[in-house]
N, C-alpha and C positions, 0 to 999 in steps of 0.2 A: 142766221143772217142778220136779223136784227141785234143780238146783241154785241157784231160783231159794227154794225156800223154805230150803234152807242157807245161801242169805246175807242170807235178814230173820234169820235165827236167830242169825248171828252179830252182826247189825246188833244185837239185841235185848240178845244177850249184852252185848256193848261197852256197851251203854246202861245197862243195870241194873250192871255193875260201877262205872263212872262215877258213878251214884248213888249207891252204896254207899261209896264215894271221899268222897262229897262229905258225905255225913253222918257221917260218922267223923270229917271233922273238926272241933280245937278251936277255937272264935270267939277272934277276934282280943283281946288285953289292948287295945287299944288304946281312947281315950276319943277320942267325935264332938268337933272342935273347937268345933262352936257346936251349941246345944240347949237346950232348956225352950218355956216358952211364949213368949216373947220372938221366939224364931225361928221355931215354929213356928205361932206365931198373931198376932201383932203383926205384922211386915213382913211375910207377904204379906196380911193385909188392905192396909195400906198402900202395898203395891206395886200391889194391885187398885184401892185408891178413886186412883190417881194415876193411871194409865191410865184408869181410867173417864174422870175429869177429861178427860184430854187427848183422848181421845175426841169427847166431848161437846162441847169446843170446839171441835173440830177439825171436828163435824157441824156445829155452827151457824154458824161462817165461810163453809164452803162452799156451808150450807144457803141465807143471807140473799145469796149471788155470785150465783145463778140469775135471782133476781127484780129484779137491777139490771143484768143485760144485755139485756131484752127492754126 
């Protein structure tokens, strides 16, 4: 039993140093190559109303093949 709680202890240790790690450091200078509203609101609505689109034809072609094979 104990050595099994000496190695969540050390599991735990490792953990919280890693975090510590990780908040220490500085964000990157670097700038998102694409961003505003443009990218993050314009194309994917228009990514969504095109798939919907193709969708929806895609249902109703299928939909009207049913009722012309019986």
């Amino acid at each position: 039993m104990s050595a099994a709680l000496a190695g969540l202890h050390t599991a735990w240790s490792a953990a919280l140093t890693l975090a510590a790690q990780d908040s220490a450091r500085a964000p990157l200078p670097a700038q998102p190559p694409i961003g505003g509203p443009g990218w993050t609101v314009v194309v994917p609505a228009l990514l969504f109303l095109v798939t919907a689109a193709g969708t929806w034809a895609l249902w109703r072609r299928f939909a009207d093949q049913d009722d012309e094979e019986e």
